[in-house]
N, C-alpha and C positions, 0 to 999 in steps of 0.2 A: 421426624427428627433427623436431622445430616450428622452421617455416620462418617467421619473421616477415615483416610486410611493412615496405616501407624506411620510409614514413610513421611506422610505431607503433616502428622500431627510432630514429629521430631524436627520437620524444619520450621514449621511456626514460631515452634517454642525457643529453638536458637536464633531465629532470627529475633522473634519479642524482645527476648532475652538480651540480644547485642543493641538494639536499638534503646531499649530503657535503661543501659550502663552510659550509653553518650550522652543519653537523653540526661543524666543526672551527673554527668559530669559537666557538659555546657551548661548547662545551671546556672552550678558554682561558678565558674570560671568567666561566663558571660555577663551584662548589662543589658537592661532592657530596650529594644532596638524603637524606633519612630519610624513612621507609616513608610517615609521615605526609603528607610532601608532595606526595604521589600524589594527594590530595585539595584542593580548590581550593576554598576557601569564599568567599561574598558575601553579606555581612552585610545586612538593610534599609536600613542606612545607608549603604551605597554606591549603591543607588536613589533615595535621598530627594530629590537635584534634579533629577530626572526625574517627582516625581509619577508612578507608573503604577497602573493601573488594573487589570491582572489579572498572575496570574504568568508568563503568556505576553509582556506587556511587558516585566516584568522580564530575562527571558529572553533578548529581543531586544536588551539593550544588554550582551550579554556576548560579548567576541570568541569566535569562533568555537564556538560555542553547536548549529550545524547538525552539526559532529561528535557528539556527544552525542545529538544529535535525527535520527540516519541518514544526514548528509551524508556520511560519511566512512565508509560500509560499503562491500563490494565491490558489486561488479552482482550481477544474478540468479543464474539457479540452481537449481538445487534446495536445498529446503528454503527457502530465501531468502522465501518469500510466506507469509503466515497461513496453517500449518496447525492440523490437529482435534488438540484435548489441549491441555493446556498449556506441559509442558517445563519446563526451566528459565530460560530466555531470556524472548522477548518482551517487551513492554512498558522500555523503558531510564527509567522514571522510579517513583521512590518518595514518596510523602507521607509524610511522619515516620517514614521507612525502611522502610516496610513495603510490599510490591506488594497494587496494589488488586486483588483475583480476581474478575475478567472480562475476557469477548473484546471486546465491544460497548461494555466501560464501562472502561476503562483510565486508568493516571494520566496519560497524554499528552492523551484528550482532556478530560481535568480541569483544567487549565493553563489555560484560556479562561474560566474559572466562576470560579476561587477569586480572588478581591480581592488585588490586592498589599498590603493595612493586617492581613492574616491573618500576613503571612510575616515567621517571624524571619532566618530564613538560607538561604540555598540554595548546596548542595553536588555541585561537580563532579566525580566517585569515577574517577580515573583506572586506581584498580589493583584487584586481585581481595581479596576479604575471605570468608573463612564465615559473615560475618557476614551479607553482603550476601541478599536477598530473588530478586536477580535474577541473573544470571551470563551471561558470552561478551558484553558489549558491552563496544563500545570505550571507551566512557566512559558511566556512570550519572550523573543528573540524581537528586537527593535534595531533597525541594523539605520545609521543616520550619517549621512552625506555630508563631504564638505559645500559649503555655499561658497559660487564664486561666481563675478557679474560674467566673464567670459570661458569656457575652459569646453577643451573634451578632450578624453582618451582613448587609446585603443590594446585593448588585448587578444593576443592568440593563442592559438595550438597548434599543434601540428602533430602526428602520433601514428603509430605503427602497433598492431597485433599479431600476433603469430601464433592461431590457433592450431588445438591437440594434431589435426593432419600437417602442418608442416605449412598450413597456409598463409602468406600474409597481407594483413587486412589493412590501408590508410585510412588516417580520417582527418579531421579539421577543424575549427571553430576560430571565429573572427566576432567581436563586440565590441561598439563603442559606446562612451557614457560622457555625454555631456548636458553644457547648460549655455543660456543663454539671457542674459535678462531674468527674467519670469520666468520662462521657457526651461525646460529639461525633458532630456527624451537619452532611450537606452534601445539600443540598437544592436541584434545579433541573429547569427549564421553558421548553423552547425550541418558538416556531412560527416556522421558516422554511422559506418557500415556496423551493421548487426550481423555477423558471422556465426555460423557454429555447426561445429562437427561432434555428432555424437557416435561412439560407438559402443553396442547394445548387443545383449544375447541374452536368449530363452530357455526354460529347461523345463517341460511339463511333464508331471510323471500320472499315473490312473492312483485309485484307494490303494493298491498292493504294494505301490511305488516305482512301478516298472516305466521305462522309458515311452512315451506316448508321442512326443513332439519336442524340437529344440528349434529354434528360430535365431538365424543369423542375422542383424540390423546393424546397417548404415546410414544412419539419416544427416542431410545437408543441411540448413537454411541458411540465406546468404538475403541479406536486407538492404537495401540502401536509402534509407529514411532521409529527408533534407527538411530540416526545423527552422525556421526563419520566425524571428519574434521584433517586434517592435512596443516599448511603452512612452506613452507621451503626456505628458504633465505640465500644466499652465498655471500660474498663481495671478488673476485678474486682480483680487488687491489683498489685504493681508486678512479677507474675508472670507475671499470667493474663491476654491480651487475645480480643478477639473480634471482628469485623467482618462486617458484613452490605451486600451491596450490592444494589441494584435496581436497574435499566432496564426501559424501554418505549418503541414503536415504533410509532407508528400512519401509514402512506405511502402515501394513496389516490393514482393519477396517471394524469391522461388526457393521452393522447398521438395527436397527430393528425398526418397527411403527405396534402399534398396535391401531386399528378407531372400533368404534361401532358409525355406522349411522344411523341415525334414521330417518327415513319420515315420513311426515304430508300430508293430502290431506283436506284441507279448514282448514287446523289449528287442525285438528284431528290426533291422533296416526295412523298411517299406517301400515310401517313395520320399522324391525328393523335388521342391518345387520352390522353380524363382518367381519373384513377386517385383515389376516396379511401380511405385509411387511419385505421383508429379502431381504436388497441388502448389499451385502459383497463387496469388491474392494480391490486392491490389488494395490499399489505406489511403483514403486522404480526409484531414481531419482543419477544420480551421476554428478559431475562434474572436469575437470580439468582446471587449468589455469595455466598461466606464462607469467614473462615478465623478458627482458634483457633490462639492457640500459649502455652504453658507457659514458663517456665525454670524448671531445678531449681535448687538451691544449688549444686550444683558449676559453672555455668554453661552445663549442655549445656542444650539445647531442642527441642523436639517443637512439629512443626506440621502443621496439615493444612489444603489449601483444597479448595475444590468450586466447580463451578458447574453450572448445567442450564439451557439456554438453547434456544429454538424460533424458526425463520423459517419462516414462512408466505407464499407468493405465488402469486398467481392472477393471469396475465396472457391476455386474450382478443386477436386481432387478427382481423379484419375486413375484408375488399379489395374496394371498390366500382367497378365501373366508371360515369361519370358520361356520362350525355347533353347532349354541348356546350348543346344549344339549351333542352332541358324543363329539365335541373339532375336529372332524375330519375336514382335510383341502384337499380343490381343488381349482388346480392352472386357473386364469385366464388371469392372463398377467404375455410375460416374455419381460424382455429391456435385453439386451447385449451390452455395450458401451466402444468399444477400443481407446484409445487415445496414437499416441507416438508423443512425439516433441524431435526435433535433432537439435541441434547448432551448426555451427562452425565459428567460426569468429576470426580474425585475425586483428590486428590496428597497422601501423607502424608511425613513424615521427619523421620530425628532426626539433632542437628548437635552434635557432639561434638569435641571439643580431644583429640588424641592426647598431644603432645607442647606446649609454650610458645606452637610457633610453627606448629604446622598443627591442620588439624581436617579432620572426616571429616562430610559428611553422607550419608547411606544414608539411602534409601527405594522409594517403588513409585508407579507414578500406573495408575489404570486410569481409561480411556475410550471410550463408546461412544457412536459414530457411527450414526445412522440417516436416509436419506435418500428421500424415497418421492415419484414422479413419475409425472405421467399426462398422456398426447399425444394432443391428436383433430387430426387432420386433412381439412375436407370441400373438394371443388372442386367446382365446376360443370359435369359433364362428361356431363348429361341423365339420368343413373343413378338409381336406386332412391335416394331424399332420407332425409335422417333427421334430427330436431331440437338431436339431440345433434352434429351435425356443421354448426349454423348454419343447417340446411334447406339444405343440400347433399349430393353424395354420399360417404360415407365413405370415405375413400384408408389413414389412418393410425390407431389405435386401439393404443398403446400404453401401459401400465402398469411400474411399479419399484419394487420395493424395493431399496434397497443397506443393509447391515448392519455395521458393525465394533466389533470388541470386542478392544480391545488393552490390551495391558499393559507396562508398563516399569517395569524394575525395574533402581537408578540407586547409583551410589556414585562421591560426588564427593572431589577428594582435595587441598586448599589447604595450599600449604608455603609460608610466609614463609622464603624460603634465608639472607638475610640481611635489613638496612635496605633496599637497593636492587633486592633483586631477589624475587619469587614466581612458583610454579609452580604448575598450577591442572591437576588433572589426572581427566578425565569418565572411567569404564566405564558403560556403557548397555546392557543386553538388550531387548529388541523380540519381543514375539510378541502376532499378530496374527490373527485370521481374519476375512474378508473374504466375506458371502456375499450373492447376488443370486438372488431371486425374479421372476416376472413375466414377461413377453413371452421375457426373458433370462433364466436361472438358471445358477447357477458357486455355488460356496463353494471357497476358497484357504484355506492357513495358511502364513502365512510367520515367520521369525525372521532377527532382525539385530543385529550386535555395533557399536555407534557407538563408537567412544574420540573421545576430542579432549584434547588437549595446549593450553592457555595460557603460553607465557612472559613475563615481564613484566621489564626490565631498566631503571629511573630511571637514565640514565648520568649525569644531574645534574638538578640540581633540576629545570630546563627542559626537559630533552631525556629521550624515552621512546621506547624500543624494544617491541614488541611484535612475537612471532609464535607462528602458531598452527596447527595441525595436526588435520583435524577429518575424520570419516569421517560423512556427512550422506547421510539417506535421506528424500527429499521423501513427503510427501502425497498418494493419489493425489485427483483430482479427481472425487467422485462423479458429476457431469453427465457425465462421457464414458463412463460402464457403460451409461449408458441413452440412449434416442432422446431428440432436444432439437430446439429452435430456432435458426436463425442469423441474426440481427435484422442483420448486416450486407450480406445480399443478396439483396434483395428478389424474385431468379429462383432462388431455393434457398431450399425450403420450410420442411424439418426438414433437422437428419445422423444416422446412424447412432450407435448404442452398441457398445460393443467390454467384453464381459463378462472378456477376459482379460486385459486389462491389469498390467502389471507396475512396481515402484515406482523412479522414476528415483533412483539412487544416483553417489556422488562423493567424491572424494577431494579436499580443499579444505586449500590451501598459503597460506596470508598473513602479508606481512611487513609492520609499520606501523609510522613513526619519527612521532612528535610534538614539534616543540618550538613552546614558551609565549616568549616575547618578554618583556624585566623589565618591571615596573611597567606590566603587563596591557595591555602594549602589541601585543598580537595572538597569534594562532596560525598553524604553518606545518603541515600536515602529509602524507603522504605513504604511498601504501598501494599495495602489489603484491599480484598474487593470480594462483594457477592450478589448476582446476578440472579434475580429470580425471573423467568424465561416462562412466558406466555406463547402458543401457537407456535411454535419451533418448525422449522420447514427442512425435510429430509424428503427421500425416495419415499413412495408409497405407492399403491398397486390399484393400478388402474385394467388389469388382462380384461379381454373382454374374445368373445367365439373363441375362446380355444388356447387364444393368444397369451400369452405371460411377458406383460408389458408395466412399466412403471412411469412416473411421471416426478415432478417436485411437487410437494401437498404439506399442508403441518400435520404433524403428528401429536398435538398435545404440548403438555406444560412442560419443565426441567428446570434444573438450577445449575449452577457456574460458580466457584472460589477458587482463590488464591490468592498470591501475592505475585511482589516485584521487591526483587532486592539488589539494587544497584550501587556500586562505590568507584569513584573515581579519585586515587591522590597522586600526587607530583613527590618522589622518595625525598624530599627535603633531609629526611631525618637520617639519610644515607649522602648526606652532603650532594645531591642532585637533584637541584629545582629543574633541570630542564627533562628529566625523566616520571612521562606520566601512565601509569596502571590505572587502567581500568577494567571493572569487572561486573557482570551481570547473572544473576538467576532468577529466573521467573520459574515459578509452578502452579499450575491449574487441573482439577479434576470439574466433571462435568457429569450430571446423569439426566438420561433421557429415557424415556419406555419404546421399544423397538416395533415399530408396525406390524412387521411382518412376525416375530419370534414372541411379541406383547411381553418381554423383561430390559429389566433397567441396562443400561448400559450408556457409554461414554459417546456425547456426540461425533457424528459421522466429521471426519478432518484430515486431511490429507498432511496437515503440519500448523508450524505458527501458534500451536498451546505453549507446554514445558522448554525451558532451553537455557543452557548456560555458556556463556560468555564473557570473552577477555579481548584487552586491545594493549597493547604497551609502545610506547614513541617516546622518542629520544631527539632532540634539539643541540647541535653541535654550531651553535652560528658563530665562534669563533673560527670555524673547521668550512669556511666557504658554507657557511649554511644549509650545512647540511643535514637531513634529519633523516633517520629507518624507524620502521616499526613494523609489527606486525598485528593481525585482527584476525580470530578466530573463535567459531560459534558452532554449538551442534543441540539438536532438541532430541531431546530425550521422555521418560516415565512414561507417556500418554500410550495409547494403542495405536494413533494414528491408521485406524480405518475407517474406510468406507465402506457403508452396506447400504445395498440395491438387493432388488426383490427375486432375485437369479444370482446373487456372486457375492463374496464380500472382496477387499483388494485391501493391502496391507503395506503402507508404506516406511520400510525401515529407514533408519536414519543413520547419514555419515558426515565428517566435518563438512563444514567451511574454511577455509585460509586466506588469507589477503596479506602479501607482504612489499614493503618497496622502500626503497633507496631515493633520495633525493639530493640533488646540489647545484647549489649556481658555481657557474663556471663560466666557461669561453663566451665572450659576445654582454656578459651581465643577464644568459638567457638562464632558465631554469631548466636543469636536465632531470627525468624523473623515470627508475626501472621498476615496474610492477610484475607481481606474478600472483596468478588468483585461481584456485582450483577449488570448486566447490563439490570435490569426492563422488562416491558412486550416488547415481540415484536409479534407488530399487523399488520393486512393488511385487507383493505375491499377492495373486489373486486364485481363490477358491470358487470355480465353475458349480453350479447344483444341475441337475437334469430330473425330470421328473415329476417339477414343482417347481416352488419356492424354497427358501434359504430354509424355511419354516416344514414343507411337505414334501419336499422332494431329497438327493439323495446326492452326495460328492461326485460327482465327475472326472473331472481333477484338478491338479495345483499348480498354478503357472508360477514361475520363478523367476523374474526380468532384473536386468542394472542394467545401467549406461554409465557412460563418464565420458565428460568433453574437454577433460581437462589434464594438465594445467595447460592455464594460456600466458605468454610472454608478451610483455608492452612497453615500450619507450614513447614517453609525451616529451616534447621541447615546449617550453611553454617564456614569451616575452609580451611585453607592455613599450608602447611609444605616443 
């Protein structure tokens, strides 16, 4: 039986408690709503005295907008993170109802490029349809263009950073969006530098508490990523469409750390030692997609999308030790880490009306996964050198292949029950083989039955029930078949790979009440969830001669709850519609049985459980249209640790802030000052020696923060 704790049983109950007061007060006050009204439209003209600039402004002045855009999902999970294939889900936003096909190129991050002088209407699809491109979100964003036989537009940026050293960073973006005929196509070009200066320091003390180590860090990275995207869209007749999309990626980054550490022996000065780090990496990422789809005269339709998409990375690092007095450097460690991953996948199906009031779509997606890795490892340890290993001695020389070739084969099943209510109901088969070449070699085949259940109940126009019942089997992560890098600790070189890996699977419960507030005076909304977790995948202990090594493995079964409780209103009732609050808490507890220690405790997480958040913006468009706000968010309750089979590491938590200023001004450009500082990020980590976390004995306790912040931003932003 699940034992809550008293903290998470007190906000249950306030929360239940504040949801079942509205819940009977829209009641009364409300009419019972029809199918239609599941859908929430916003016309351009309900924008127009905001002037905005792209349709991600537009966006911003619609209450409660972040449900729709993932505020109001559950926590993690499995499946919950970008996995290979497509599915039916992903992406919650459609351009002229259709989902744009790609990972890298999606309509969410298109929101930022198209012009708000593009958009006729935008539609917030609260309920399920056959019709729909996309399925399982709680609410779809349908963002719809104007038609016009000739037109195109263009918008830009132009922007400046000034990170925590005093540095400053340009950037740019150029997009056009037009039409021709049939013909429509969106065209765009972004260079912005990824910059950041951190600055970090160490404090490790032994069991007594006496001074052992402190470690002085300066780390650099400096990016210059260039994104080029193209989508292209044909309407052959008012049957036949077709869509082609491109991206590209180009992410050259050099990354420098510079450590002066210093040792104590009983709390006394020892010695004292510079370190430099130079790991440079090189990204190039492209991608293509398309899809066609038919209507026949009876109204059924056939579609099929693809896409085939490549990441490429090559990251070097480099460990110098530095002579305080010459500045001279000799190398002591080199990493060499290649990474490709290759996509092809392909989804067809055809969507068919049974009956007035439901429809069936059936089809199949197959996709295959390929991920191919290689690891040199040299140290300095007087041994036989080799050039391949930086002119050091070879320690590690690993190579990978991982392979997957799956298939799913899917029949979706949409009942309109009445006006007020639909049933939306997934069968999914899964068969998959999984095989690995190289240092490692396995081939697996597995199959899996997913069902999922959507109910959907309008109890009045305002007020919406949703619950959903979903049998979800995560992705697994190709980096953990094979040997890797762990760029978080700098005395842990590579970790192992674990060839048998098994896919974490769950059983997922969620109930969500939405109510809309009249005359668009906000959103309340409300979401319980519980996660029952098969084959969970953490650290586990693979040592072998001697050695005390861990790998990724599952550990067994666990469970997941909590809620989401999100509220967005515009203070109307303070005489200002143009000022809107928003506010978020989520909380999640989790138990898992510990490999290494065999007692319950909270899954291994670095962040992204508990957390509570506010956002408040203000609209002055009498005032040159000008609008401030602020956003800020911090996670809290959880343990937020990680435990491996030698150390646990502990990551405390500090705000977020995002604050800026906006206004048209000189030229009818947009002038916009940002400042965003997302506070210390710390980590205390507990060393064992001996053993295990389980057999062996404290060593000591490392105490790290950084901060890169705050960073200063001016964007000019026009349209022509």
């Amino acid at each position: 039986m699940t034992t809550y704790s008293p903290s998470l049983q007190r906000l249950f109950a306030v929360s239940l408690s504040t949801t079942l007061l509205l819940c009977a007060g829209s009641i009364k006050a409300q009419t019972p709503s029809t199918a239609d009204d599941a859908t929430v439209t916003y016309p351009a003209e309900y924008f127009a005295q905001y002037q905005p600039f792209s349709v991600d402004d537009m966006l911003a002045r619609i209450p409660g907008i972040n449900l729709a855009q993932g505020g109001g999902r559950s926590q993690g999970g499995p499946g919950s993170g970008g996995g290979r294939g497509l599915g039916a889900g992903g992406d919650q936003v459609l351009i002229n109802g259709r989902r744009i096909a790609g990972k890298g190129n999606e309509g969410n991050q298109q929101l930022s490029r198209i012009p708000a002088s593009e958009v006729q209407y935008i539609e917030i699809i609260r309920g399920t349809s056959g019709d729909l491109d996309v399925r399982g979100g709680t609410q779809v964003i349908n963002v719809v263009l104007n038609e016009a036989q000739s037109n195109v537009s263009f918008a830009y940026e132009v922007n400046m950073d000034m990170a925590y050293d005093g540095e400053m960073i340009p950037g740019a973006k150029l997009s056009a969006t037009g039409q021709s005929g049939a013909f429509n196509y969106f065209l765009s070009a972004e260079r912005e530098p990824r910059y950041d200066f951190r600055d970090g320091w160490e404090v490790a003390t032994d069991t007594s508490g006496l001074l052992s180590e402190t470690v002085k860090r300066d780390q650099i990275t400096d990016g210059w990523p260039v994104n080029l995207v193209a989508n292209f869209g044909y309407e052959f007749s008012s049957r036949d469409t077709a869509n082609l999309n491109l991206s590209a990626v180009r992410n050259p980054v050099d990354d420098t750390t510079d450590r002066v550490i210093t040792t104590y022996d009983a709390g006394q000065l020892n010695t004292r030692i510079f370190e430099n780090d130079a790991q440079p990496s090189d990204e190039d990422t492209f991608e293509i997609g398309g899809d066609y789809m038919h209507v026949f005269e009876n109204g059924s339709r056939w579609k099929t999308l693809f896409i085939v998409n490549e990441n490429e990375n090559l990251s070097l690092r480099s460990r110098y030790k530095v002579d305080g007095a010459s500045l001279a450097r000799s190398r002591d460690l080199f990493l060499s880490n290649y990474e490709k991953n290759q996509e092809r996948i392909v989804r067809s199906s055809y969507i068919f009306d049974v009956f007035e009031d439901q429809s069936v779509e059936a089809g199949v997606e197959r996709a295959q996964t390929i991920l191919d890795t290689s690891l040199q490892l040299g140290l300095l340890t007087g041994g036989q050198t080799d050039e391949r290993f930086g002119g050091l001695t070879p320690i590690t020389d690993s190579i990978g292949t991982v392979e997957e070739m799956r298939y799913e084969y899917f029949a979706i099943h949409n009942w309109a029950m009445n006006d007020r209510m639909t049933l939306e109901t997934t069968l999914l088969f899964e068969d998959s083989t999984i095989s690995q070449t190289g240092t490692l070699a396995n081939s697996r085949d597995f199959t899996f039955f997913r069902p999922k259940i959507d109910y959907r109940f309008d109890i009045s126009p305002s007020l919406q029930f949703r619950g959903t019942i979903e049998k979800d089997v995560a992705q697994l992560s190709f980096r953990d078949f094979t040997a890797g890098v762990d760029q978080s600790d700098d005395e842990q070189n590579s970790f192992e790979g674990n060839a048998a890996l098994r896919q974490e699977q769950s059983w997922r419960y969620e109930a969500n009440l939405e109510f809309r507030l009249p005359n668009d005076a906000g959103v309340i909304n409300t979401n319980f969830f519980y996660h029952d977790l098969e084959d969970l995948i953490d650290n586990v202990d693979v040592s072998s001669g001697g050695n005390i090594l861990s790998a990724r493995g599952n550990i067994g079964d666990g469970e997941r709850y909590g809620f989401n409780f999100n509220g967005s209103l515009r203070l109307s009732f303070l005489n200002q519609p143009n000022m809107l609050l928003t506010a978020g808490l989520n909380m999640e507890e989790s138990t898992v049985t510990d490999p290494f220690l065999q007692q319950e405790r909270e899954r291994s997480i670095r962040g992204g459980a508990s957390r509570y958040s506010f956002s408040y913006r203000h609209d002055l468009p009498e005032l040159g249209n000008t609008n401030y706000g602020i956003r800020a968010s911090r996670e809290f309750y959880n343990d937020f640790l990680v435990w491996d089979i030698d150390k646990t590491e502990q990551y405390p938590k500090d705000w977020f802030w995002f604050t800026w200023v906006e206004t048209q001004a000189f030229g009818n450009l947009i002038y916009r000052f940002e400042i965003r500082d997302s506070g210390e990020r710390c980590r205390i980590r507990t060393r064992y020696q001996g053993g295990t976390i389980a057999t062996g004995y404290i060593q000591e306790r490392e105490d790290s923060c950084s901060v890169n912040g705050p960073v200063y931003a001016i964007k000019i932003r026009g349209t022509f």
